[in-house]
N, C-alpha and C positions, 0 to 999 in steps of 0.2 A: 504494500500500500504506500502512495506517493505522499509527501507532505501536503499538499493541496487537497487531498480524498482525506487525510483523518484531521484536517481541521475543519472540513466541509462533516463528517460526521460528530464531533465534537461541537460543531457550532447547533446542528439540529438536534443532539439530546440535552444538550444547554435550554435551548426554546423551547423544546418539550416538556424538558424539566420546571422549566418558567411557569408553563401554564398548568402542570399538574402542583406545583406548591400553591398557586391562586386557586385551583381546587378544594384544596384541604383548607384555604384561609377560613375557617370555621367563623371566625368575628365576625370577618366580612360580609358574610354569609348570610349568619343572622340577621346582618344589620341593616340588612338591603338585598333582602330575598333577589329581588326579580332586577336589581340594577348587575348583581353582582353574575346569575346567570347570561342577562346579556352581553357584560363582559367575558365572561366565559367563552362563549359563542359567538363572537366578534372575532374571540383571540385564534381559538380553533379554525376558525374559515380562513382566515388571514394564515395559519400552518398553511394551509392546504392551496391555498391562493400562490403563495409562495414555494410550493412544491418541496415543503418539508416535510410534511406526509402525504401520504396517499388517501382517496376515495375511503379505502376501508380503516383505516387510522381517524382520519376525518366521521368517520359513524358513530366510531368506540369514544371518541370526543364527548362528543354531541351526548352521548346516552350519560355519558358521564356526567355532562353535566346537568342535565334532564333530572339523574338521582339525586346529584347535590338540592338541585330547587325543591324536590320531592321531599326530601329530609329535612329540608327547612322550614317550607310550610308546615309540616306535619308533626316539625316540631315546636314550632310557632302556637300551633291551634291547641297542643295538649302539653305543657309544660311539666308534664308527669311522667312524661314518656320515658326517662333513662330511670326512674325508681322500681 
């Protein structure tokens, strides 16, 4: 592998990595359910735009972030839920 191919791979799980630690940002999450999924999904199409990932990378994204919103509202509506 040339110098050029493993900073080009280095640089795409760097961005990857980006967007899956905005993932887990749990604070953020709560704190702005539906702003923070359209960040999410802004960031993910913009991977994909940029052909940092693929079609099916771009899915696994999306669903990802779909549960994240899922787990916020749901935990928004029942604050009992982790006891």
């Amino acid at each position: 592998m040339n110098r050029e191919s493993e900073n080009a791979v280095i640089s795409r799980t760097h961005r990857v990595n980006q967007w899956r630690a905005m993932l887990r940002d749990e604070l953020a999450l709560l704190a702005m359910p539906g702003a923070h999924h359209k960040a999410l999904l802004r960031q993910a199409h913009a991977l994909h735009q940029g052909q940092v990932i693929d079609a099916d990378e771009l899915g696994d994204l999306l669903e990802l972030a779909d549960a994240a919103l899922a787990y916020a509202v749901e935990s928004l509506l029942d604050p009992y839920t982790d006891e």
